[in-house]
N, C-alpha and C positions, 0 to 999 in steps of 0.2 A: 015653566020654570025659568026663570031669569038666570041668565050665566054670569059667572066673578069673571070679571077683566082679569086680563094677564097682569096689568101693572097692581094690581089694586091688591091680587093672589101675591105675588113677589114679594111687596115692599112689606106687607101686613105680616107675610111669614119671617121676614128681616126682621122687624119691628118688633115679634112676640119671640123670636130669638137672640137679639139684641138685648132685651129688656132682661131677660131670663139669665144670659149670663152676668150682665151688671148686678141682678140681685144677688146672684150666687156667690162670684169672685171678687167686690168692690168691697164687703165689709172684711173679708179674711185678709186683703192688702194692706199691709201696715205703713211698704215702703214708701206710696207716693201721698202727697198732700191730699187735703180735702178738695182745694182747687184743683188740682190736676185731674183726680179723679172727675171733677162737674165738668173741667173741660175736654175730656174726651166724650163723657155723654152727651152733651151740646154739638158734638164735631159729627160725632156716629148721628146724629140726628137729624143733623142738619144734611148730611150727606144723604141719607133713606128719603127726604124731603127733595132734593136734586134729583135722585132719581127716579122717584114718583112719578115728578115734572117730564122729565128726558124720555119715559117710558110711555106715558101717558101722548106723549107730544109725538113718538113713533108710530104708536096705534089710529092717531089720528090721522098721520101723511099715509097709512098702509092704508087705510080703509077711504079715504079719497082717491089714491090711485089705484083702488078695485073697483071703485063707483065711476071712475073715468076709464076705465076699459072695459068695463061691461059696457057703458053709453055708446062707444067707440065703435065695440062688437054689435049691437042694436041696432048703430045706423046703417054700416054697411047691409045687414041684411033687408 
């Protein structure tokens, strides 16, 4: 069984909870404009998109400095 990456698990459960209250709460708001409302979806999306990258880019330097310490650990023996 293939395992969900952490970042992939994170941003999707962001992303299906983000989405959920935009549906919910954006049509009952009277007080803010049409645009304001699209530019905070655009903001919140952009942002889940940053750190997708930022998370994804962490799992990558963790998992080269375990494949560099186990090498490390290998040779000495």
């Amino acid at each position: 069984m293939k395992r969900i990456k952490k970042h992939n698990l994170v941003v999707g459960l962001l992303f299906a909870y983000t989405t959920g209250m935009y549906i919910y709460f954006f049509p009952k708001n009277s007080e803010m404009s049409t645009t304001e409302k699209w530019a905070i979806v655009a903001a919140s999306y952009i942002i889940l998109i940053i750190l997708w990258f930022v998370m994804r880019g962490r799992d990558r330097l963790r998992s080269k400095r375990e494949k560099e310490l186990s090498d490390m650990q290998n040779n000495k023996q």
